[in-house]
TORKOL-4160 file (C-alpha; in steps of 0.2 Angstrom, whole numbers, padded with zeros to 4 digits, m for minus):
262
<pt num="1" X="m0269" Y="m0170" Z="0737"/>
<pt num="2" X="m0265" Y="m0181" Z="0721"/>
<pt num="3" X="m0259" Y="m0200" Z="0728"/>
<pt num="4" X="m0245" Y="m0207" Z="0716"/>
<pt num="5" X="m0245" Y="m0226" Z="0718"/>
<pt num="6" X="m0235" Y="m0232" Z="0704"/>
<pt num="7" X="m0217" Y="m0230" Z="0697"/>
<pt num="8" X="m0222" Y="m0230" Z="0680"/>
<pt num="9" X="m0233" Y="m0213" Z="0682"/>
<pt num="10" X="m0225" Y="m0200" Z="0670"/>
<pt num="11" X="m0225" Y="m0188" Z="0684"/>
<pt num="12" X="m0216" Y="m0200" Z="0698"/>
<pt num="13" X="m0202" Y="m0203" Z="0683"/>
<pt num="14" X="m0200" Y="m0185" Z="0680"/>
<pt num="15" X="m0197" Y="m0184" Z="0698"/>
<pt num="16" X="m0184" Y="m0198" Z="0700"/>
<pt num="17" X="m0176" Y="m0191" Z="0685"/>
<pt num="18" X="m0175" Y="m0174" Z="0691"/>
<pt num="19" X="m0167" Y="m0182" Z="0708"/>
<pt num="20" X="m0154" Y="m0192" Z="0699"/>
<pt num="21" X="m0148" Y="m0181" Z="0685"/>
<pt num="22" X="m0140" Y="m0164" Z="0684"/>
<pt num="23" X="m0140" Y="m0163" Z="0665"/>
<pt num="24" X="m0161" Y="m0167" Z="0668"/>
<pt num="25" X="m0162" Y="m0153" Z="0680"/>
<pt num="26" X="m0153" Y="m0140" Z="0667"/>
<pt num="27" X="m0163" Y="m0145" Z="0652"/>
<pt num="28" X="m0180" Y="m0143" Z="0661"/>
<pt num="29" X="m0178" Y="m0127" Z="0673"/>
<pt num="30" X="m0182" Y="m0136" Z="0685"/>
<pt num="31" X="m0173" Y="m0143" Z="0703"/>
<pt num="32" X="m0179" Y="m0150" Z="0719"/>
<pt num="33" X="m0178" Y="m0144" Z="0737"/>
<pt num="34" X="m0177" Y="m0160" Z="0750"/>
<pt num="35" X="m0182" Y="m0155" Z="0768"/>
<pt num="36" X="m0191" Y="m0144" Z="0778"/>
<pt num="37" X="m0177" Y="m0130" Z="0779"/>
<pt num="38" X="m0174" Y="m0129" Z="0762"/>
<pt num="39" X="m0195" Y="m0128" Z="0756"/>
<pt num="40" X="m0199" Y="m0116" Z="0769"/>
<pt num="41" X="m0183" Y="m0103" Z="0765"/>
<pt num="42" X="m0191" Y="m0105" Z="0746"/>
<pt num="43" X="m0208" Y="m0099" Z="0754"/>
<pt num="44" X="m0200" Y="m0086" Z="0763"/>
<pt num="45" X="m0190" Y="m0078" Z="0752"/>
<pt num="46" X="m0197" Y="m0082" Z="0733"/>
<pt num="47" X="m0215" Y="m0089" Z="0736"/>
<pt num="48" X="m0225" Y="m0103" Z="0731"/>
<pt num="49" X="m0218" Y="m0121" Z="0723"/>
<pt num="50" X="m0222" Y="m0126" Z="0704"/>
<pt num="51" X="m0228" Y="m0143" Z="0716"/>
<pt num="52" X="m0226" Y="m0150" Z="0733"/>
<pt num="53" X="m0221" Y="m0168" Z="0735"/>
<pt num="54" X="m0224" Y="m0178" Z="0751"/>
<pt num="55" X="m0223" Y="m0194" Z="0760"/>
<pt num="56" X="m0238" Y="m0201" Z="0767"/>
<pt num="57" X="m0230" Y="m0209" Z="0783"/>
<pt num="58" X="m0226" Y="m0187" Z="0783"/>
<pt num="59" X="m0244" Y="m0182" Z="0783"/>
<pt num="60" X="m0246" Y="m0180" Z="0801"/>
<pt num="61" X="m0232" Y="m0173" Z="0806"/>
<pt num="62" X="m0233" Y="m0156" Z="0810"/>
<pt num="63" X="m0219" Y="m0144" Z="0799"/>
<pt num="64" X="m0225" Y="m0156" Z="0784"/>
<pt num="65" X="m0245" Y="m0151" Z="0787"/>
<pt num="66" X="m0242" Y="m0135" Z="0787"/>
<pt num="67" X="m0230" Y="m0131" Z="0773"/>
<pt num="68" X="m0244" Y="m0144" Z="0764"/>
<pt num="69" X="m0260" Y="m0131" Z="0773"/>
<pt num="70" X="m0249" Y="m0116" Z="0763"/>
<pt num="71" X="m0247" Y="m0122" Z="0748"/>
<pt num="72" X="m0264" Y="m0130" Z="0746"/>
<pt num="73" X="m0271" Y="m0112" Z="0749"/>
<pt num="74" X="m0259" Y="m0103" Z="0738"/>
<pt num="75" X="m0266" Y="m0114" Z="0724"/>
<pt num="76" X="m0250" Y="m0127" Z="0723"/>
<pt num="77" X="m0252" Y="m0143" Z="0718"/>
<pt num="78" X="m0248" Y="m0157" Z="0732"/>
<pt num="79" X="m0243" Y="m0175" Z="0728"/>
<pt num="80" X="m0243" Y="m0190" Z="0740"/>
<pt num="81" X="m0232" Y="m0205" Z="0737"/>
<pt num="82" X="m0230" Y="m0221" Z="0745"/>
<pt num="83" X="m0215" Y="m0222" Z="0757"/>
<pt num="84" X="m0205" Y="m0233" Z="0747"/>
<pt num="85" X="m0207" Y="m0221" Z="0732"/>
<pt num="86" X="m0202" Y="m0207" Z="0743"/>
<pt num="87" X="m0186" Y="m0215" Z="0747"/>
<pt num="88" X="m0182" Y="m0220" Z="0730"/>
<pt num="89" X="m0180" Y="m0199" Z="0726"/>
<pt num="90" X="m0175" Y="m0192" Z="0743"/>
<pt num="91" X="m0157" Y="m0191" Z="0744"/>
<pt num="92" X="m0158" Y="m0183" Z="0764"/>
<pt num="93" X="m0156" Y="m0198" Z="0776"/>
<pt num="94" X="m0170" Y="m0196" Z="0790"/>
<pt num="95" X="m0177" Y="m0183" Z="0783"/>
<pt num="96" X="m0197" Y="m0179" Z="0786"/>
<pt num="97" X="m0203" Y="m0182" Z="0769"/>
<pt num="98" X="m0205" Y="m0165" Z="0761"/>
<pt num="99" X="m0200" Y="m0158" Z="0743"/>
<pt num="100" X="m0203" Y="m0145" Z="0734"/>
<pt num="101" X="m0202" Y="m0145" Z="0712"/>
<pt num="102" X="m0197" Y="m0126" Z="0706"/>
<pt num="103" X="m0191" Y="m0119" Z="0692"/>
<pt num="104" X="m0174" Y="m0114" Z="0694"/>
<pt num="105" X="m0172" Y="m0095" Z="0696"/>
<pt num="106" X="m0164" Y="m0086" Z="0680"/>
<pt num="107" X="m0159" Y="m0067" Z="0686"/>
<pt num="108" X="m0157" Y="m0053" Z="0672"/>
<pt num="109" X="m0138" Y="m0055" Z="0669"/>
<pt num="110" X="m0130" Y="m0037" Z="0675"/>
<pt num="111" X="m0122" Y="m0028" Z="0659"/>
<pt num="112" X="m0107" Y="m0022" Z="0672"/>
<pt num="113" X="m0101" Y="m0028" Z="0689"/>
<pt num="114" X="m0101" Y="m0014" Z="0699"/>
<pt num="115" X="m0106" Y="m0023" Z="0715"/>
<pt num="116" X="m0097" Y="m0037" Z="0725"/>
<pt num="117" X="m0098" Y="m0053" Z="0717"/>
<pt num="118" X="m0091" Y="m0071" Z="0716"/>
<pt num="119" X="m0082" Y="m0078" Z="0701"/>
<pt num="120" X="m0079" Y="m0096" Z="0701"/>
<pt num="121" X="m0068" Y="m0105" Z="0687"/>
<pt num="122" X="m0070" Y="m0124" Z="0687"/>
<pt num="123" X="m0076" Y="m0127" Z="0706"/>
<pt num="124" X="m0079" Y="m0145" Z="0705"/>
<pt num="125" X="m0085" Y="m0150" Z="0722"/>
<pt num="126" X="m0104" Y="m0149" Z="0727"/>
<pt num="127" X="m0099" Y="m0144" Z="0745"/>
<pt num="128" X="m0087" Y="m0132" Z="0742"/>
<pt num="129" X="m0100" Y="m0122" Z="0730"/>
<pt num="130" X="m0113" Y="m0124" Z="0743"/>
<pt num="131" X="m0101" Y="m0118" Z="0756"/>
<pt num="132" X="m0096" Y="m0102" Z="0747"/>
<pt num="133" X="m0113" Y="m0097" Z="0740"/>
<pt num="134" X="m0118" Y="m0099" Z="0761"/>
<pt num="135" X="m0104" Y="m0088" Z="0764"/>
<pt num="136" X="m0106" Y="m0077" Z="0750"/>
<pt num="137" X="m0127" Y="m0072" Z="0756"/>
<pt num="138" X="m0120" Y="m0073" Z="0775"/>
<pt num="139" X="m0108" Y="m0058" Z="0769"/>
<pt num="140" X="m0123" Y="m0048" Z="0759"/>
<pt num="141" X="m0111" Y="m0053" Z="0742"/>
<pt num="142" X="m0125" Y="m0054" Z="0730"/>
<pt num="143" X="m0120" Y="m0061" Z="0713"/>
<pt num="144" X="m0109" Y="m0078" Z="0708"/>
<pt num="145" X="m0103" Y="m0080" Z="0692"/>
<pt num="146" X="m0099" Y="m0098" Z="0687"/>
<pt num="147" X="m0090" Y="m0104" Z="0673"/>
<pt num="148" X="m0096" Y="m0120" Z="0663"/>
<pt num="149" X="m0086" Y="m0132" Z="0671"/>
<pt num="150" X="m0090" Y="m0129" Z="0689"/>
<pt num="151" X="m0101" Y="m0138" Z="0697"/>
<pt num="152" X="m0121" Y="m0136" Z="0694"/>
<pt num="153" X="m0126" Y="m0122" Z="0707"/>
<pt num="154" X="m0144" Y="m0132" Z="0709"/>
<pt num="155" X="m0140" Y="m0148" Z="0710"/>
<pt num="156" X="m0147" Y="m0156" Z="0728"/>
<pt num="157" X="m0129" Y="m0159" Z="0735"/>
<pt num="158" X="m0125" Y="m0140" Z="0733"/>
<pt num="159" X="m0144" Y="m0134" Z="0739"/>
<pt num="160" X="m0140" Y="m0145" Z="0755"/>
<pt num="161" X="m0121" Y="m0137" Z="0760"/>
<pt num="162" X="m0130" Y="m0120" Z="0755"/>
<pt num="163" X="m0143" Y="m0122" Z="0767"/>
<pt num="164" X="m0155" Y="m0108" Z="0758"/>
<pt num="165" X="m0142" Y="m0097" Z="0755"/>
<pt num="166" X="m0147" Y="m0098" Z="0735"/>
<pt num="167" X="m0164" Y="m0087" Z="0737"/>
<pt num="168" X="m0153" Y="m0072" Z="0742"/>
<pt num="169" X="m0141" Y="m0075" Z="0728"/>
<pt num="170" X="m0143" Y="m0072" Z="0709"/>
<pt num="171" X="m0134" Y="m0086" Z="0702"/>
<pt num="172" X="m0127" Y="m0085" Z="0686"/>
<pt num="173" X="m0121" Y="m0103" Z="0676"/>
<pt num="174" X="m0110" Y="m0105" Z="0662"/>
<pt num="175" X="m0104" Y="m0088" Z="0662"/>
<pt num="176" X="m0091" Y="m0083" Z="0648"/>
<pt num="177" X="m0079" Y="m0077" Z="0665"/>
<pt num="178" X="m0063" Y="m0071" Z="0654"/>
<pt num="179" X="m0077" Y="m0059" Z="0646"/>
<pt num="180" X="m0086" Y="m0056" Z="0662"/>
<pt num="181" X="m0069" Y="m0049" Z="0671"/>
<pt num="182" X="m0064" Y="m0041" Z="0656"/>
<pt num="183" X="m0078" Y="m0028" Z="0656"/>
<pt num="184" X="m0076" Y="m0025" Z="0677"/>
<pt num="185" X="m0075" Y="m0009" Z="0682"/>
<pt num="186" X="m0070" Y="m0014" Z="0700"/>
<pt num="187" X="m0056" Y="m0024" Z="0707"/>
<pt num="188" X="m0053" Y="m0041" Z="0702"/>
<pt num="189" X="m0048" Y="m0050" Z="0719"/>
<pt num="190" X="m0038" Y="m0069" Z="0719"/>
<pt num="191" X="m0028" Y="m0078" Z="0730"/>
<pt num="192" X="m0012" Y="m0083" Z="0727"/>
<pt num="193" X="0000" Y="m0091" Z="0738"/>
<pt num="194" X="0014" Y="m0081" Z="0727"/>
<pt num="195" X="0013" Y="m0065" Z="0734"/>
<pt num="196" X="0017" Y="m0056" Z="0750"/>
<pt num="197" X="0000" Y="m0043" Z="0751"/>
<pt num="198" X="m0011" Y="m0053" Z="0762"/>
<pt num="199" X="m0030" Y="m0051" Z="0765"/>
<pt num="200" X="m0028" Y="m0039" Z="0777"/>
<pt num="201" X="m0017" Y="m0027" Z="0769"/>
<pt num="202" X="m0028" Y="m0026" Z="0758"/>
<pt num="203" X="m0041" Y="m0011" Z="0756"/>
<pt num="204" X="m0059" Y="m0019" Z="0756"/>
<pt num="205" X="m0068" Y="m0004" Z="0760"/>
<pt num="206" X="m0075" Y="m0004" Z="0742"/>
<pt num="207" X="m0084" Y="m0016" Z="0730"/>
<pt num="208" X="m0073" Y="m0031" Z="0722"/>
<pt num="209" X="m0072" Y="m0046" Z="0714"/>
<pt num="210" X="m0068" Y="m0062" Z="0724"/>
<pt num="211" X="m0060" Y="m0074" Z="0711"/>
<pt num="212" X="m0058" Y="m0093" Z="0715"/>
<pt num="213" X="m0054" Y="m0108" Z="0706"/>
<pt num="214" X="m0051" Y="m0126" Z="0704"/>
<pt num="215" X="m0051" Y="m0136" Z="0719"/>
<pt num="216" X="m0031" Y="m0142" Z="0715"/>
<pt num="217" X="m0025" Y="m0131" Z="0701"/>
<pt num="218" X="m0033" Y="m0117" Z="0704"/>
<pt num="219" X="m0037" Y="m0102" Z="0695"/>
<pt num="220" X="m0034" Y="m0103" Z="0677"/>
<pt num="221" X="m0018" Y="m0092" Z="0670"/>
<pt num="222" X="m0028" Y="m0083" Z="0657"/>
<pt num="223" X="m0040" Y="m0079" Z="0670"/>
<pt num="224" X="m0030" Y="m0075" Z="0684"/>
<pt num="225" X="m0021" Y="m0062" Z="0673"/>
<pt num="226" X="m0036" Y="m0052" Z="0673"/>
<pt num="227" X="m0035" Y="m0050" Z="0692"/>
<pt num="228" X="m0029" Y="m0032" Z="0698"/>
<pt num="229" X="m0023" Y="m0040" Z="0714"/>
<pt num="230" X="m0017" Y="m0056" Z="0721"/>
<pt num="231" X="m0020" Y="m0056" Z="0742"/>
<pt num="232" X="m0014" Y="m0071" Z="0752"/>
<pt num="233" X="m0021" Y="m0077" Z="0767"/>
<pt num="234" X="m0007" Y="m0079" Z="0781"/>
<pt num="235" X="m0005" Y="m0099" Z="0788"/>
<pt num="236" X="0007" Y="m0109" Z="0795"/>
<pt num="237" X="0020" Y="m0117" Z="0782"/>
<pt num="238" X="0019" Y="m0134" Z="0787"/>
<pt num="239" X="m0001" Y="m0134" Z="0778"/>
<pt num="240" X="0002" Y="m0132" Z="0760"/>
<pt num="241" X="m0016" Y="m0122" Z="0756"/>
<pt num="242" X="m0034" Y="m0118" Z="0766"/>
<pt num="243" X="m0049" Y="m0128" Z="0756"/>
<pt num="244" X="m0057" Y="m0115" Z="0743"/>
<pt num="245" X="m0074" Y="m0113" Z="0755"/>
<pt num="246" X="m0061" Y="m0108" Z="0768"/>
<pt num="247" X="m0054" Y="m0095" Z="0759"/>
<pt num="248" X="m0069" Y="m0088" Z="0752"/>
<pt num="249" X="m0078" Y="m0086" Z="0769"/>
<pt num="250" X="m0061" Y="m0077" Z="0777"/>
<pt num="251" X="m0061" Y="m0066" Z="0763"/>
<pt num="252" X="m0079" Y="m0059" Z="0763"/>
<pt num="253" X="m0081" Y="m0058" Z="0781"/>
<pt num="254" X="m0064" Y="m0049" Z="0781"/>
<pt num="255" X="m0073" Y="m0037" Z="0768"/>
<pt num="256" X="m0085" Y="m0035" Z="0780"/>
<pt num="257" X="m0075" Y="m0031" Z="0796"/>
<pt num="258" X="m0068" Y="m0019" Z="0786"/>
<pt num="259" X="m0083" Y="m0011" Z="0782"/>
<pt num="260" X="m0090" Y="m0012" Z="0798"/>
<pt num="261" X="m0073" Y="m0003" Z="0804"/>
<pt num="262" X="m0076" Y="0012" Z="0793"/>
Protein backbone atom coordinates (compact mmCIF):
# COMPACT_ATOMS: atom_id res chain seq x y z
CA UNK A 1 0.00 0.00 0.00
CA UNK A 2 1.68 3.39 -1.40
CA UNK A 3 0.69 6.45 1.30
CA UNK A 4 0.18 9.90 -0.69
CA UNK A 5 0.76 12.68 1.93
CA UNK A 6 1.15 15.71 -0.22
CA UNK A 7 -1.15 17.57 -2.76
CA UNK A 8 1.61 18.42 -4.92
CA UNK A 9 2.41 14.57 -5.81
CA UNK A 10 1.92 14.02 -9.58
CA UNK A 11 -0.25 11.13 -8.91
CA UNK A 12 -2.71 13.03 -6.21
CA UNK A 13 -3.14 15.94 -9.04
CA UNK A 14 -3.86 13.40 -11.70
CA UNK A 15 -6.49 12.25 -9.30
CA UNK A 16 -8.05 15.48 -8.40
CA UNK A 17 -7.96 16.42 -12.06
CA UNK A 18 -9.66 13.35 -13.12
CA UNK A 19 -12.36 14.09 -10.25
CA UNK A 20 -13.03 17.70 -11.29
CA UNK A 21 -12.84 17.61 -15.14
CA UNK A 22 -14.91 15.70 -17.80
CA UNK A 23 -12.69 16.99 -20.61
CA UNK A 24 -9.55 15.35 -18.31
CA UNK A 25 -11.45 12.07 -18.05
CA UNK A 26 -12.01 11.93 -22.10
CA UNK A 27 -8.45 12.92 -22.98
CA UNK A 28 -6.84 10.20 -20.72
CA UNK A 29 -9.27 7.01 -21.06
CA UNK A 30 -9.43 7.17 -17.79
CA UNK A 31 -12.57 7.79 -15.08
CA UNK A 32 -13.22 7.16 -11.39
CA UNK A 33 -15.67 4.89 -9.50
CA UNK A 34 -16.60 6.59 -6.01
CA UNK A 35 -18.08 3.99 -3.58
CA UNK A 36 -18.21 0.51 -2.53
CA UNK A 37 -21.16 -0.26 -4.96
CA UNK A 38 -19.81 1.08 -7.87
CA UNK A 39 -15.97 -0.66 -7.33
CA UNK A 40 -17.31 -3.97 -6.53
CA UNK A 41 -19.86 -4.04 -9.71
CA UNK A 42 -16.38 -3.17 -11.73
CA UNK A 43 -14.97 -6.30 -9.95
CA UNK A 44 -17.80 -8.42 -10.73
CA UNK A 45 -18.50 -7.82 -14.00
CA UNK A 46 -15.12 -6.40 -15.87
CA UNK A 47 -12.13 -7.35 -13.38
CA UNK A 48 -9.47 -5.61 -11.74
CA UNK A 49 -8.76 -1.71 -11.36
CA UNK A 50 -5.73 0.26 -13.22
CA UNK A 51 -5.38 1.52 -9.21
CA UNK A 52 -7.20 1.47 -6.00
CA UNK A 53 -7.53 4.69 -3.89
CA UNK A 54 -8.40 4.70 -0.29
CA UNK A 55 -8.79 6.68 2.76
CA UNK A 56 -6.91 5.80 5.87
CA UNK A 57 -9.73 6.71 8.43
CA UNK A 58 -11.31 3.60 5.64
CA UNK A 59 -8.73 1.10 6.28
CA UNK A 60 -10.50 -0.83 8.77
CA UNK A 61 -13.54 -0.98 7.87
CA UNK A 62 -14.69 -3.98 6.46
CA UNK A 63 -16.31 -3.72 2.56
CA UNK A 64 -12.95 -1.29 2.18
CA UNK A 65 -10.44 -4.22 3.45
CA UNK A 66 -11.65 -6.50 1.37
CA UNK A 67 -12.02 -4.86 -1.96
CA UNK A 68 -8.14 -3.56 -0.82
CA UNK A 69 -7.37 -7.88 0.11
CA UNK A 70 -8.65 -8.39 -3.71
CA UNK A 71 -6.94 -6.16 -5.51
CA UNK A 72 -3.73 -6.39 -3.74
CA UNK A 73 -3.71 -10.09 -4.82
CA UNK A 74 -4.67 -9.52 -8.23
CA UNK A 75 -1.64 -7.39 -8.50
CA UNK A 76 -3.40 -3.74 -8.44
CA UNK A 77 -1.74 -1.00 -7.11
CA UNK A 78 -3.49 0.59 -3.69
CA UNK A 79 -2.94 4.12 -2.65
CA UNK A 80 -3.69 5.58 0.77
CA UNK A 81 -4.41 9.17 1.35
CA UNK A 82 -4.86 11.29 4.18
CA UNK A 83 -8.54 12.13 4.99
CA UNK A 84 -8.47 15.54 3.98
CA UNK A 85 -7.06 14.56 0.68
CA UNK A 86 -9.64 12.02 0.18
CA UNK A 87 -12.29 14.56 0.53
CA UNK A 88 -10.86 17.09 -1.56
CA UNK A 89 -11.49 14.27 -4.75
CA UNK A 90 -14.59 12.33 -3.47
CA UNK A 91 -17.59 13.86 -4.56
CA UNK A 92 -20.00 11.06 -2.57
CA UNK A 93 -21.12 12.73 0.81
CA UNK A 94 -20.65 9.97 3.67
CA UNK A 95 -19.23 7.76 1.70
CA UNK A 96 -16.57 4.95 3.05
CA UNK A 97 -13.60 6.19 1.26
CA UNK A 98 -13.23 3.72 -1.67
CA UNK A 99 -12.26 4.64 -5.50
CA UNK A 100 -11.21 2.83 -8.12
CA UNK A 101 -8.92 4.48 -11.43
CA UNK A 102 -9.92 2.56 -14.69
CA UNK A 103 -9.63 3.05 -18.06
CA UNK A 104 -12.76 3.81 -19.61
CA UNK A 105 -14.14 0.89 -21.58
CA UNK A 106 -14.03 1.45 -25.60
CA UNK A 107 -16.42 -1.43 -27.25
CA UNK A 108 -15.87 -2.49 -30.98
CA UNK A 109 -18.39 -0.02 -32.66
CA UNK A 110 -21.07 -2.64 -34.40
CA UNK A 111 -21.01 -2.08 -38.29
CA UNK A 112 -25.21 -2.46 -38.17
CA UNK A 113 -27.79 -2.13 -35.41
CA UNK A 114 -29.56 -5.26 -35.59
CA UNK A 115 -30.19 -5.47 -31.91
CA UNK A 116 -32.13 -3.15 -29.36
CA UNK A 117 -30.18 -0.13 -28.77
CA UNK A 118 -30.45 3.56 -27.33
CA UNK A 119 -29.78 6.61 -29.23
CA UNK A 120 -29.54 9.82 -27.51
CA UNK A 121 -29.34 13.21 -29.33
CA UNK A 122 -28.18 16.10 -26.94
CA UNK A 123 -29.18 14.56 -23.56
CA UNK A 124 -27.79 17.27 -21.21
CA UNK A 125 -28.46 16.16 -17.78
CA UNK A 126 -26.18 13.66 -15.82
CA UNK A 127 -29.02 12.04 -14.09
CA UNK A 128 -31.17 11.64 -16.70
CA UNK A 129 -28.18 9.74 -18.73
CA UNK A 130 -27.55 7.61 -15.64
CA UNK A 131 -31.14 7.04 -15.26
CA UNK A 132 -31.65 5.59 -18.81
CA UNK A 133 -28.49 3.65 -19.22
CA UNK A 134 -29.89 2.02 -15.52
CA UNK A 135 -32.98 1.36 -17.35
CA UNK A 136 -31.66 0.37 -20.44
CA UNK A 137 -29.21 -2.74 -18.60
CA UNK A 138 -32.32 -3.47 -16.31
CA UNK A 139 -34.32 -4.11 -19.73
CA UNK A 140 -31.25 -6.34 -21.26
CA UNK A 141 -30.89 -3.18 -24.02
CA UNK A 142 -27.33 -3.52 -24.75
CA UNK A 143 -26.00 -0.64 -26.78
CA UNK A 144 -26.35 3.48 -26.28
CA UNK A 145 -25.37 5.64 -28.93
CA UNK A 146 -24.58 9.09 -27.90
CA UNK A 147 -24.30 11.93 -29.89
CA UNK A 148 -21.33 14.68 -29.05
CA UNK A 149 -23.40 17.05 -27.27
CA UNK A 150 -24.84 14.82 -24.67
CA UNK A 151 -23.66 14.53 -21.66
CA UNK A 152 -20.22 12.47 -20.83
CA UNK A 153 -21.54 8.72 -20.15
CA UNK A 154 -18.56 8.53 -17.42
CA UNK A 155 -18.55 11.34 -15.72
CA UNK A 156 -19.05 10.62 -11.75
CA UNK A 157 -22.53 12.19 -11.56
CA UNK A 158 -23.85 9.77 -14.44
CA UNK A 159 -21.75 6.54 -12.93
CA UNK A 160 -23.78 7.56 -9.46
CA UNK A 161 -27.66 7.81 -11.11
CA UNK A 162 -26.35 4.47 -13.08
CA UNK A 163 -25.59 2.64 -10.26
CA UNK A 164 -23.26 -0.13 -12.25
CA UNK A 165 -25.54 -0.24 -14.95
CA UNK A 166 -22.50 0.87 -17.29
CA UNK A 167 -20.50 -2.57 -17.09
CA UNK A 168 -23.41 -4.34 -18.86
CA UNK A 169 -23.57 -1.71 -21.47
CA UNK A 170 -21.33 -0.86 -24.41
CA UNK A 171 -21.29 2.69 -24.52
CA UNK A 172 -20.63 4.43 -27.53
CA UNK A 173 -19.74 8.53 -27.34
CA UNK A 174 -19.80 11.02 -30.06
CA UNK A 175 -21.38 8.95 -32.29
CA UNK A 176 -22.09 10.52 -35.92
CA UNK A 177 -26.32 9.52 -35.05
CA UNK A 178 -27.81 10.87 -38.36
CA UNK A 179 -25.34 8.17 -40.01
CA UNK A 180 -25.69 5.73 -37.29
CA UNK A 181 -29.90 5.50 -37.96
CA UNK A 182 -29.25 5.86 -41.41
CA UNK A 183 -27.61 2.44 -41.88
CA UNK A 184 -30.50 0.73 -39.36
CA UNK A 185 -31.93 -2.13 -40.55
CA UNK A 186 -34.52 -2.13 -37.68
CA UNK A 187 -37.16 0.15 -36.53
CA UNK A 188 -36.28 3.60 -35.39
CA UNK A 189 -38.60 4.21 -32.45
CA UNK A 190 -39.21 8.10 -30.94
CA UNK A 191 -41.68 9.78 -28.87
CA UNK A 192 -43.62 12.42 -29.92
CA UNK A 193 -46.37 13.99 -28.25
CA UNK A 194 -47.76 14.62 -32.10
CA UNK A 195 -49.16 11.46 -32.84
CA UNK A 196 -52.02 9.28 -31.71
CA UNK A 197 -50.04 5.46 -31.75
CA UNK A 198 -49.13 5.11 -28.24
CA UNK A 199 -46.54 2.69 -26.80
CA UNK A 200 -48.76 0.03 -26.45
CA UNK A 201 -50.14 -0.21 -29.81
CA UNK A 202 -47.17 -0.57 -30.84
CA UNK A 203 -45.64 -4.03 -31.87
CA UNK A 204 -42.42 -4.46 -29.68
CA UNK A 205 -42.18 -8.09 -30.12
CA UNK A 206 -39.00 -7.36 -32.17
CA UNK A 207 -35.57 -5.44 -31.94
CA UNK A 208 -35.75 -1.52 -32.34
CA UNK A 209 -34.27 1.58 -31.76
CA UNK A 210 -35.33 3.66 -28.81
CA UNK A 211 -34.64 7.54 -29.95
CA UNK A 212 -34.54 10.32 -27.17
CA UNK A 213 -33.45 13.72 -27.23
CA UNK A 214 -32.87 16.95 -25.59
CA UNK A 215 -34.24 17.46 -22.31
CA UNK A 216 -36.62 20.71 -23.68
CA UNK A 217 -36.48 20.71 -27.44
CA UNK A 218 -36.21 17.38 -28.08
CA UNK A 219 -35.16 15.24 -30.70
CA UNK A 220 -33.64 16.99 -33.48
CA UNK A 221 -35.85 17.42 -36.89
CA UNK A 222 -33.16 15.99 -39.01
CA UNK A 223 -32.90 13.19 -36.76
CA UNK A 224 -36.34 12.44 -35.97
CA UNK A 225 -37.16 12.21 -39.64
CA UNK A 226 -35.16 8.98 -39.70
CA UNK A 227 -37.57 7.57 -37.18
CA UNK A 228 -40.01 4.78 -38.81
CA UNK A 229 -42.44 5.47 -36.13
CA UNK A 230 -43.37 7.98 -33.50
CA UNK A 231 -45.25 6.22 -30.17
CA UNK A 232 -46.80 8.41 -27.56
CA UNK A 233 -47.09 7.49 -24.07
CA UNK A 234 -50.72 8.19 -22.85
CA UNK A 235 -51.03 11.00 -19.68
CA UNK A 236 -53.16 13.29 -18.38
CA UNK A 237 -53.50 16.72 -20.35
CA UNK A 238 -52.99 18.96 -17.61
CA UNK A 239 -48.94 17.66 -17.44
CA UNK A 240 -47.40 18.90 -20.46
CA UNK A 241 -44.50 15.97 -20.99
CA UNK A 242 -42.90 12.83 -18.59
CA UNK A 243 -39.09 13.59 -17.89
CA UNK A 244 -36.90 11.78 -20.61
CA UNK A 245 -35.57 8.90 -17.94
CA UNK A 246 -39.35 8.50 -17.53
CA UNK A 247 -40.06 7.81 -20.85
CA UNK A 248 -37.20 5.77 -21.68
CA UNK A 249 -37.88 3.22 -18.63
CA UNK A 250 -41.74 2.96 -19.77
CA UNK A 251 -40.80 2.21 -23.10
CA UNK A 252 -38.09 -0.67 -22.63
CA UNK A 253 -40.04 -2.35 -19.90
CA UNK A 254 -43.13 -2.17 -22.12
CA UNK A 255 -40.67 -3.89 -24.82
CA UNK A 256 -40.27 -6.32 -22.32
CA UNK A 257 -43.79 -7.11 -21.21
CA UNK A 258 -44.39 -7.61 -24.65
CA UNK A 259 -41.91 -10.13 -24.96
CA UNK A 260 -42.49 -11.88 -22.04
CA UNK A 261 -46.34 -11.97 -23.41
CA UNK A 262 -45.27 -13.88 -26.41
Amino acid sequence: MKSITSRDNPLYKEIKHLATSSQACRKAGRTLLDGVHLCEAYSQHVGAPQFCIVAESSLQHHEVAAVVARCTQQGTSCISLPDALYKAVSQVEHGVGLMFAIATPAPEFPVRLSQSSVVLDNLQDPGNLGSILRSAAAAGIQNVFCSQGTAFAWSPKVMRAGMGAHFLLNIFENVDLHSLLQSAIIPVLATSSHTTATIYQTDLNQPVIWLFGHEGQGVAPELMALASKTVTIPQQAAIESLNVAASAAICFFEQVRQRLNQ
